[in-house]
TORKOL-4160 file (C-alpha; in steps of 0.2 Angstrom, whole numbers, padded with zeros to 4 digits, m for minus):
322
<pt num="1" X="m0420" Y="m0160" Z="m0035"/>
<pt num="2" X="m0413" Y="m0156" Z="m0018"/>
<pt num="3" X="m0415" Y="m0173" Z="m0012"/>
<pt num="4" X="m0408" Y="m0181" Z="m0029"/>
<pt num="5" X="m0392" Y="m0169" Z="m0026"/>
<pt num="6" X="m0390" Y="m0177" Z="m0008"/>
<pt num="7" X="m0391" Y="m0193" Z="m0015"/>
<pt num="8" X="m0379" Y="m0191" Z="m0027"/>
<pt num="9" X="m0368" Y="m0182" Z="m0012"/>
<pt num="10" X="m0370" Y="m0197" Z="m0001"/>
<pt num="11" X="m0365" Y="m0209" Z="m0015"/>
<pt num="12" X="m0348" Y="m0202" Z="m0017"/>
<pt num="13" X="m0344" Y="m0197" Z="0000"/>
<pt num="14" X="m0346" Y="m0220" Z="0003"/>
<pt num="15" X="m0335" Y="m0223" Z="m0013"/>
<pt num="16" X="m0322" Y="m0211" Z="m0006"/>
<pt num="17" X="m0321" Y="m0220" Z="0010"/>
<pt num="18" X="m0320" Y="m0235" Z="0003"/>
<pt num="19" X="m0309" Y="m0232" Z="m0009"/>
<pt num="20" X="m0298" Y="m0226" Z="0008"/>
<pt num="21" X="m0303" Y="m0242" Z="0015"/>
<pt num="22" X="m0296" Y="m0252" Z="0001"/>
<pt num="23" X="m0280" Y="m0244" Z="m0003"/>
<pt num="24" X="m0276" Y="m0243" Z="0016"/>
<pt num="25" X="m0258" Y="m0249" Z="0015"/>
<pt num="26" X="m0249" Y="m0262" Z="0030"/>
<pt num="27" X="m0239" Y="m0251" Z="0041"/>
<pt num="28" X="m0223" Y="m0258" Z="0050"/>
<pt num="29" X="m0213" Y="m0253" Z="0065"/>
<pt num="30" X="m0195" Y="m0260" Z="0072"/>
<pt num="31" X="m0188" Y="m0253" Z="0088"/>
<pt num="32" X="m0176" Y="m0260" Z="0099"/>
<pt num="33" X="m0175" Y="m0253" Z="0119"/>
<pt num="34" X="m0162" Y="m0257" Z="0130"/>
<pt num="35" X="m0162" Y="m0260" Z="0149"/>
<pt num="36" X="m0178" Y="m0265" Z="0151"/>
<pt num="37" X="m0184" Y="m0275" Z="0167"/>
<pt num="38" X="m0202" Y="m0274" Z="0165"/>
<pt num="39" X="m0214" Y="m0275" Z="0150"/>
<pt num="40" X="m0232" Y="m0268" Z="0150"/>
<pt num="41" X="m0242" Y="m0268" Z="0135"/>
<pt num="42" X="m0261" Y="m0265" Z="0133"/>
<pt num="43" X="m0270" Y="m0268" Z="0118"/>
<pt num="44" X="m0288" Y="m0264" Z="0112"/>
<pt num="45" X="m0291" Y="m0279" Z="0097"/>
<pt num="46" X="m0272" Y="m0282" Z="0092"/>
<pt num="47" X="m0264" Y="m0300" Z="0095"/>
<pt num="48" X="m0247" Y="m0299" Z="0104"/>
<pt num="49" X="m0231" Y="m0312" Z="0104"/>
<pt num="50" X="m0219" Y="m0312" Z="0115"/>
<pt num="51" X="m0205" Y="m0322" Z="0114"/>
<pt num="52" X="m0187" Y="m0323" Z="0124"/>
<pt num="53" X="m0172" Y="m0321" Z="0113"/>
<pt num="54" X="m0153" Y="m0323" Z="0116"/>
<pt num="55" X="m0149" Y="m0305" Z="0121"/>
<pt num="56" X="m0152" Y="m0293" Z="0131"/>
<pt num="57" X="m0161" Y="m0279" Z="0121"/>
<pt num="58" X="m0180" Y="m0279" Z="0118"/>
<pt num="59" X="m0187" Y="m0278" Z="0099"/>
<pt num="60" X="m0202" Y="m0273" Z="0094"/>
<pt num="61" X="m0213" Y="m0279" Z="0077"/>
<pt num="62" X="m0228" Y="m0269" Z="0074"/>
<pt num="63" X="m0237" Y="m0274" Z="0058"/>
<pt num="64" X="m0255" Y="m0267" Z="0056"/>
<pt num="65" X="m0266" Y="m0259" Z="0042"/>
<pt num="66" X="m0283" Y="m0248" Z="0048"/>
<pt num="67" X="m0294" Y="m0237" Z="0040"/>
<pt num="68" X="m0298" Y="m0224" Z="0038"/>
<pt num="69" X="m0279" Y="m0220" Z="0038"/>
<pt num="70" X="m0275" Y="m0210" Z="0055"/>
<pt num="71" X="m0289" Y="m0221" Z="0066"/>
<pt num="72" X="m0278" Y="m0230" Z="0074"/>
<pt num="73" X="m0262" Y="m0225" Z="0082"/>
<pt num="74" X="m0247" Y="m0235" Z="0092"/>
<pt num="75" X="m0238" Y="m0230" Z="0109"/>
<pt num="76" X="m0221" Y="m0235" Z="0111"/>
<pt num="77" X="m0212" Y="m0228" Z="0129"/>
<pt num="78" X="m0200" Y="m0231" Z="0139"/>
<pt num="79" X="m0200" Y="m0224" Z="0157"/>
<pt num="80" X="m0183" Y="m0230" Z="0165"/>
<pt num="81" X="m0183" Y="m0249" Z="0166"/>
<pt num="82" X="m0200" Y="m0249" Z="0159"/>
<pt num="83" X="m0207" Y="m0253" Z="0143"/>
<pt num="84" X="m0225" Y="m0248" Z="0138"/>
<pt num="85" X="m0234" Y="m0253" Z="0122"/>
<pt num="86" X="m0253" Y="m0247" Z="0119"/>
<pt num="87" X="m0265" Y="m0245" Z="0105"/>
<pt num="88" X="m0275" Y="m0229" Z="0103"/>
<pt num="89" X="m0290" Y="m0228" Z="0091"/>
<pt num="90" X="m0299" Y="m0211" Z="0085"/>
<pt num="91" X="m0318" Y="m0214" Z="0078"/>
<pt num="92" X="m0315" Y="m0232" Z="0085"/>
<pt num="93" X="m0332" Y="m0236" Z="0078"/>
<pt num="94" X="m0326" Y="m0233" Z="0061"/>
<pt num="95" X="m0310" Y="m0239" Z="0063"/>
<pt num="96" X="m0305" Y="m0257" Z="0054"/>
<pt num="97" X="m0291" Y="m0268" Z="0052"/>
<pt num="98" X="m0279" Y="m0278" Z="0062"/>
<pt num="99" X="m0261" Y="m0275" Z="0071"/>
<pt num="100" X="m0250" Y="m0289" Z="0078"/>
<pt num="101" X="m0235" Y="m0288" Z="0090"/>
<pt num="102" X="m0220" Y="m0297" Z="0089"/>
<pt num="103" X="m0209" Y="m0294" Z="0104"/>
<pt num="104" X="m0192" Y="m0302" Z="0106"/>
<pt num="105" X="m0185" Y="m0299" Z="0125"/>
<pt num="106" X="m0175" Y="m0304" Z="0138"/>
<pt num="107" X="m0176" Y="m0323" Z="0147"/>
<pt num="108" X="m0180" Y="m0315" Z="0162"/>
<pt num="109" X="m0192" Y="m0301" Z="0161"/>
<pt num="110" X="m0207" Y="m0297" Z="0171"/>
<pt num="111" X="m0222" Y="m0292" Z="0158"/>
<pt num="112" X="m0239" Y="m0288" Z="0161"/>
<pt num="113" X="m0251" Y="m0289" Z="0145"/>
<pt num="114" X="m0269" Y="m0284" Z="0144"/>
<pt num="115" X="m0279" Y="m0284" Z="0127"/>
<pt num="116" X="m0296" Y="m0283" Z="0127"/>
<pt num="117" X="m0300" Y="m0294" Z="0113"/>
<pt num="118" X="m0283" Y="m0300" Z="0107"/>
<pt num="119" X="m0275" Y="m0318" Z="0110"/>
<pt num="120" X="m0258" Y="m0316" Z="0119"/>
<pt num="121" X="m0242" Y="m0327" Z="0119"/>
<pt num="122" X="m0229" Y="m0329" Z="0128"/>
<pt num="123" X="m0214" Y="m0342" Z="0126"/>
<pt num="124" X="m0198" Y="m0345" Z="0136"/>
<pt num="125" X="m0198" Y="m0330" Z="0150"/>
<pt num="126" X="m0196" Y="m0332" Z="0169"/>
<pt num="127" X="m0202" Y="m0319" Z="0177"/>
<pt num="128" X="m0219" Y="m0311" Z="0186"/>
<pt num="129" X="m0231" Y="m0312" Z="0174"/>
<pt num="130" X="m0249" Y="m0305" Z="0173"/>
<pt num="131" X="m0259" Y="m0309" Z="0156"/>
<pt num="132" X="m0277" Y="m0304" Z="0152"/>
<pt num="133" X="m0289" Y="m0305" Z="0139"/>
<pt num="134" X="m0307" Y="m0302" Z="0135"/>
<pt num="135" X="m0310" Y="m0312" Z="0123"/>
<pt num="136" X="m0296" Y="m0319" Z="0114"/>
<pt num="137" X="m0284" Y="m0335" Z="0120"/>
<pt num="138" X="m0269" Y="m0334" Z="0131"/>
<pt num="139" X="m0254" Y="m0346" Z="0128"/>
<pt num="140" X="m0240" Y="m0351" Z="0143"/>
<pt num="141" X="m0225" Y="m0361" Z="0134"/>
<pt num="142" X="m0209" Y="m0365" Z="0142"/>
<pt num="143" X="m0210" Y="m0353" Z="0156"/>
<pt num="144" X="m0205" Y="m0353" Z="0173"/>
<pt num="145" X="m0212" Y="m0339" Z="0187"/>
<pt num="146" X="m0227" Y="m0332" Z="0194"/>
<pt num="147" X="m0241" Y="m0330" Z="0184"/>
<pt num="148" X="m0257" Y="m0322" Z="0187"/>
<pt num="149" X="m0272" Y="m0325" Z="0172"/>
<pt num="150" X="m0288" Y="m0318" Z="0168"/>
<pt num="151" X="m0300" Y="m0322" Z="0154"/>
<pt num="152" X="m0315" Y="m0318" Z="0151"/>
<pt num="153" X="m0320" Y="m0328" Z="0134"/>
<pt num="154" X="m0307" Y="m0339" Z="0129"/>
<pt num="155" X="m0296" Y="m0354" Z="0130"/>
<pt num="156" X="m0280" Y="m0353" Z="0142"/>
<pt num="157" X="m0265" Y="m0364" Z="0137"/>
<pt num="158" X="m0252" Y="m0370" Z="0147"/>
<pt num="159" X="m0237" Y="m0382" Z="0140"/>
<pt num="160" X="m0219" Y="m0385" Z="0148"/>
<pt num="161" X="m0219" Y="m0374" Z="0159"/>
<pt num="162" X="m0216" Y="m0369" Z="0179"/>
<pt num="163" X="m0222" Y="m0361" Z="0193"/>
<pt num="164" X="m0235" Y="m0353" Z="0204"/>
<pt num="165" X="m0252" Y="m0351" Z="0192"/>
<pt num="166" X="m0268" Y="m0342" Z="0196"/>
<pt num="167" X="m0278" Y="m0343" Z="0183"/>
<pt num="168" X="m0296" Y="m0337" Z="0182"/>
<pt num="169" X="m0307" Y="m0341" Z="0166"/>
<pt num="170" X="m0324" Y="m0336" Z="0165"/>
<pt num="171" X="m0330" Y="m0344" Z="0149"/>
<pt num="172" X="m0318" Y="m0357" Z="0140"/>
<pt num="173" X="m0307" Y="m0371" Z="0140"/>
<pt num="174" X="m0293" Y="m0372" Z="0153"/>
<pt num="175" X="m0277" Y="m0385" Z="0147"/>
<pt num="176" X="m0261" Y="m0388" Z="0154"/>
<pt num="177" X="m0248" Y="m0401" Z="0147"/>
<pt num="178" X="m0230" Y="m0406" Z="0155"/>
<pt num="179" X="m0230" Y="m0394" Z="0169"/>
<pt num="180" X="m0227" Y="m0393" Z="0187"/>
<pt num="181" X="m0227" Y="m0381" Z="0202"/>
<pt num="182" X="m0244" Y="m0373" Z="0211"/>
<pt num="183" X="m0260" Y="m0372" Z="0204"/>
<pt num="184" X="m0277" Y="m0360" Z="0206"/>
<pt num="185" X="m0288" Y="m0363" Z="0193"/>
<pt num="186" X="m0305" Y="m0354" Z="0194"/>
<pt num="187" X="m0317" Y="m0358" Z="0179"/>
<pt num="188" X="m0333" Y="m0353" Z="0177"/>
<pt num="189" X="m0340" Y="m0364" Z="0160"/>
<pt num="190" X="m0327" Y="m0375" Z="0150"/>
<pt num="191" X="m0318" Y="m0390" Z="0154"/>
<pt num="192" X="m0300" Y="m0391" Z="0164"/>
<pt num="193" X="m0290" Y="m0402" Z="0155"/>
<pt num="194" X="m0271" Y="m0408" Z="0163"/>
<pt num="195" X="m0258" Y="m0422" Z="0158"/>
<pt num="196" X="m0242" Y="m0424" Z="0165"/>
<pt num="197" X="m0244" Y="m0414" Z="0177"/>
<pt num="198" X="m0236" Y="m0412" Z="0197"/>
<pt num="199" X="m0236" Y="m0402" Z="0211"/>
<pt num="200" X="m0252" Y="m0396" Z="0221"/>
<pt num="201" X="m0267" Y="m0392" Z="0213"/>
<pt num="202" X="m0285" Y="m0381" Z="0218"/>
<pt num="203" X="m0295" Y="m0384" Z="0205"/>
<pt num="204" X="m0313" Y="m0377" Z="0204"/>
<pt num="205" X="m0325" Y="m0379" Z="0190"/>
<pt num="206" X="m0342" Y="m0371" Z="0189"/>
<pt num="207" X="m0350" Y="m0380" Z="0174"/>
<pt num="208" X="m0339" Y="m0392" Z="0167"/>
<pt num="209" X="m0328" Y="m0408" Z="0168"/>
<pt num="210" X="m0309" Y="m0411" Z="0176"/>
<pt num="211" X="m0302" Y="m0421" Z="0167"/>
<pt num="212" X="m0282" Y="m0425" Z="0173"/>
<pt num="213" X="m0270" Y="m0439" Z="0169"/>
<pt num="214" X="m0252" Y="m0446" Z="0173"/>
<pt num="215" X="m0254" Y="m0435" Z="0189"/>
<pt num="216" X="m0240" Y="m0433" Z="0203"/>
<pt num="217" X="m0250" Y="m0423" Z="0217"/>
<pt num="218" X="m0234" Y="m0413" Z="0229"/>
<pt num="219" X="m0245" Y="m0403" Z="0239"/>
<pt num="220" X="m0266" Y="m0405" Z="0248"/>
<pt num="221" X="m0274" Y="m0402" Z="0233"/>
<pt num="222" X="m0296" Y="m0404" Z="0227"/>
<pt num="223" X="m0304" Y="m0406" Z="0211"/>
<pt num="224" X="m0320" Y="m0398" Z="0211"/>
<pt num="225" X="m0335" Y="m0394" Z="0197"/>
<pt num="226" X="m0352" Y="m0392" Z="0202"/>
<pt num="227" X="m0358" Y="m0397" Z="0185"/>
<pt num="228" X="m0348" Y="m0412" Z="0176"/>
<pt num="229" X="m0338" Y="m0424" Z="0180"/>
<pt num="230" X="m0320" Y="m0425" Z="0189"/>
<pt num="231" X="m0308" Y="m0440" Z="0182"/>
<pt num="232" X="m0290" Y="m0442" Z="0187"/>
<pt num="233" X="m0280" Y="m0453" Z="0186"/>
<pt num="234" X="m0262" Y="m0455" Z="0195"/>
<pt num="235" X="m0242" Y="m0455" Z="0190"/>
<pt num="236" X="m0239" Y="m0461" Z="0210"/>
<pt num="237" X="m0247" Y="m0463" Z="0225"/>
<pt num="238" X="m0251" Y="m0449" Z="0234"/>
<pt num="239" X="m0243" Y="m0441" Z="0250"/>
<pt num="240" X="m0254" Y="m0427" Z="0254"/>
<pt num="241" X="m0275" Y="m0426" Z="0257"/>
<pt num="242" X="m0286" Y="m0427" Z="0239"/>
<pt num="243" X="m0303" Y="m0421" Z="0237"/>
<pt num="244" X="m0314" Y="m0425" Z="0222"/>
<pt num="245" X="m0329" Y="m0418" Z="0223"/>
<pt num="246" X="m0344" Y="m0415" Z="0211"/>
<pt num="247" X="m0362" Y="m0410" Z="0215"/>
<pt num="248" X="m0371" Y="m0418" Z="0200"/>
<pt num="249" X="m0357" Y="m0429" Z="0190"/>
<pt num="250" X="m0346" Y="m0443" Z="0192"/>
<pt num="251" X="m0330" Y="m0443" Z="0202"/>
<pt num="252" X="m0316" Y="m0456" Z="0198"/>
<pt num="253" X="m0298" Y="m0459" Z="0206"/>
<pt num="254" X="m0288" Y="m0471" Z="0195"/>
<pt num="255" X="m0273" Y="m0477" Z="0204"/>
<pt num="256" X="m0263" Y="m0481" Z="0186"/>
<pt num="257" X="m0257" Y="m0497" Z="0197"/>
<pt num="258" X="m0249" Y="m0488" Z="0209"/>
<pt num="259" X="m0249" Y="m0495" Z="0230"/>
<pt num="260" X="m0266" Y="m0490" Z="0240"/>
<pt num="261" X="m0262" Y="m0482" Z="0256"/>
<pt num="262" X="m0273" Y="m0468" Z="0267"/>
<pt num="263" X="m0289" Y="m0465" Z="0275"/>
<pt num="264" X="m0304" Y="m0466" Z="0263"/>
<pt num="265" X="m0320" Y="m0457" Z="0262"/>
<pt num="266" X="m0335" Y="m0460" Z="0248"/>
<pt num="267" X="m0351" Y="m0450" Z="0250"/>
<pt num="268" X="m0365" Y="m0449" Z="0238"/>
<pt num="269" X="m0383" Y="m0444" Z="0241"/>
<pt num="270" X="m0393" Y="m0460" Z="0247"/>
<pt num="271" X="m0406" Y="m0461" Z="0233"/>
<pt num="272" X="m0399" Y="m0454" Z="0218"/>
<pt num="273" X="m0378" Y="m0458" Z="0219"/>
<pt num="274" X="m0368" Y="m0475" Z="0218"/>
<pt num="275" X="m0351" Y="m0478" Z="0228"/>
<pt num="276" X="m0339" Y="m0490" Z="0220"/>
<pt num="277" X="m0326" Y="m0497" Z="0227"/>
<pt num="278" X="m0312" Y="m0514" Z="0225"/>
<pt num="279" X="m0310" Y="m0514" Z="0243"/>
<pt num="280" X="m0323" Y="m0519" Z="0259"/>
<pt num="281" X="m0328" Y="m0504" Z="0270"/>
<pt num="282" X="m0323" Y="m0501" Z="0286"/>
<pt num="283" X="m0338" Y="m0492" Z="0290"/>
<pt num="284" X="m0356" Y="m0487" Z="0282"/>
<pt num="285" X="m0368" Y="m0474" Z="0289"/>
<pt num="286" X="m0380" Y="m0463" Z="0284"/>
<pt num="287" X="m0383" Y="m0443" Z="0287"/>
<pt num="288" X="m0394" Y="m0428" Z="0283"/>
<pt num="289" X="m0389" Y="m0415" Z="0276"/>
<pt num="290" X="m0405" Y="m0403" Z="0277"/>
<pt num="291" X="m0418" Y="m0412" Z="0270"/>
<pt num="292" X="m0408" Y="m0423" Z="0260"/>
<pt num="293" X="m0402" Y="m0440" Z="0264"/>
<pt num="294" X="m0382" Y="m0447" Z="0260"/>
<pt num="295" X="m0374" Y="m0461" Z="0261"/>
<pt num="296" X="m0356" Y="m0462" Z="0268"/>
<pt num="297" X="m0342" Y="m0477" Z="0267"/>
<pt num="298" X="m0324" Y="m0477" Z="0272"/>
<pt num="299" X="m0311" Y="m0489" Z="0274"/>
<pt num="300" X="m0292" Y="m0487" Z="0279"/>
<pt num="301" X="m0278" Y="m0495" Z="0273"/>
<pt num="302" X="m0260" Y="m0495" Z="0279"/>
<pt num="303" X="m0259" Y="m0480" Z="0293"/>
<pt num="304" X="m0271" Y="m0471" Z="0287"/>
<pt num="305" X="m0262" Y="m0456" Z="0278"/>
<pt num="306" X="m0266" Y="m0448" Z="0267"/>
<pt num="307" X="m0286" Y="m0443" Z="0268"/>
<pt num="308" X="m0293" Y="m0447" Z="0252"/>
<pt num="309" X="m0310" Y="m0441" Z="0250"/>
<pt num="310" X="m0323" Y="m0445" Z="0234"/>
<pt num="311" X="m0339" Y="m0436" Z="0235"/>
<pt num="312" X="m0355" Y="m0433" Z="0225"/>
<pt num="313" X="m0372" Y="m0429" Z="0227"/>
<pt num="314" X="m0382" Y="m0439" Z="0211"/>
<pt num="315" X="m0368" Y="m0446" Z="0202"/>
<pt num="316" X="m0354" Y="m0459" Z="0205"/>
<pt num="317" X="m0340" Y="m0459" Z="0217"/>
<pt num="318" X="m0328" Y="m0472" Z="0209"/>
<pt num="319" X="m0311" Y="m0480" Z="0216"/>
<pt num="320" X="m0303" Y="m0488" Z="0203"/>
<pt num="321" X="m0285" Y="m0498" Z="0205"/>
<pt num="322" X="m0279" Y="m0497" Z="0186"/>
């Protein structure tokens, strides 16, 4: 009987919560704040917009529905010249739903947005910038500053925008599209994808291809993956020294029909890579590095600047003119 009673108990304890759960209602919030240089918002699971607008007031869109109703709870607070959004769950395990932020703000605004598994946006801001996520996406569109980027799991996107970019990715795809200024990409696992892109570039891969076209190179810059391959293809000759370097891919340089001037260098591992080149070398030699034999060919043409250097260990080191 006892145990019959609990039953029965533990039955209608589960069809009040989720009759709670299903008649949870969409909450909103609009606030506007004035005076605001610098934005920090920090979010557990909610996805966040940002977006510049015409004026000079910032204006916040919450829109979210949780349940049970009280679990989950938004922090809007302004300190001075500074803006703070937040998210605060009570019984987070039991806590479920959605939020999403819609923040209209000031052109030039300095924000700082971290979510842990959110996907952020932010679209036509100058400023300082940091943006970092866990697990969701980050999106960069016509936007000019400094910009400092962490994800963890997820794609970054970059589109029509200027600056200085460090961006550090452990696990996803990195893209940018019509963009110039500085660039720091770190990537652990994904591909690095850039078009139309100029200025000086550091671009590291740990398990994944480069892959970069219509390319105007401003500044020394390398392309680098340890696993995959490195292709990139230019908008102009460049000015500056180029490193392509992959340990177990293929590395190409396409030309796009521009003139070939500078100091070249292919090296591949003696036995296992193949250098291709249009042109005769100057010089061929062979070297150990450890116990493992490469193969080394250069040729100059013109003055000999830049230094352009192609190297793999068991792939191919390709020059190609067009």
């Amino acid at each position: 009987m006892r145990y019959l009673l609990r039953s029965i108990l533990l039955a209608i304890s589960f069809i009040l919560m989720l009759s709670g759960a299903l008649h949870a209602q969409e909450e909103l919030i609009n606030q506007t704040f004035e005076n605001i240089t610098d934005l920090n918002i920090g979010t557990v699971s909610g996805d966040c917009i940002i977006e510049a607008g015409t004026g000079d007031e910032i204006v916040v869109n919450l829109v979210y529905q949780y349940s049970p109703t009280g679990c989950f709870e938004p922090e809007l607070e302004q300190n001075g010249s500074q803006l703070r959004l937040s998210e605060r769950f009570r019984q987070a395990r039991d806590c479920n739903g959605y939020s999403e932020w819609t923040i209209t703000v000031p052109s030039r605004i300095n924000v700082d947005v971290s979510s842990a598994s959110g996907s952020i946006s932010l679209t036509g801001c100058e400023g300082e910038h940091s943006l970092e996520s866990a697990s969701g996406r980050i999106e960069v569109e016509d936007c000019q500053g400094d910009f400092e980027i962490d994800n963890a799991s997820g794609r970054v996107e970059i589109t029509n925008s200027d600056g200085e970019f460090n961006i550090d990715n452990a696990s996803g795809r990195v893209r940018m599209q019509n963009v110039s200024g500085s660039f720091t990409v770190d990537n652990a696992s994904g591909d690095v994808v850039v078009a139309n892109a100029r200025g000086d570039f550091s671009i590291d891969n740990a398990s994944g291809d480069i892959d970069a076209v219509d390319m105007t190179i401003e500044g020394r810059s390398n392309f680098d993956t340890a696993s995959g391959d490195v292709t990139l293809m230019l908008a102009q000759s460049p000015g500056y020294d180029l490193i392509l370097d992959s340990a177990s891919g293929d590395v190409e340089l396409n030309y796009g029909g521009n003139g070939v001037v500078g100091f070249f260098e292919f090296t591949a591992q003696a036995d296992r890579g193949r250098i291709i080149s249009p042109y005769q070398f100057d010089n061929e030699e062979e070297f150990w590095r450890g116990t493992t034999l490469y193969e080394r060919k250069s040729f100059t043409m013109g003055e000999g600047e830049p230094t352009i250097r192609l190297r793999t260990t068991s792939g191919r080191a390709v020059l190609e003119l067009d």
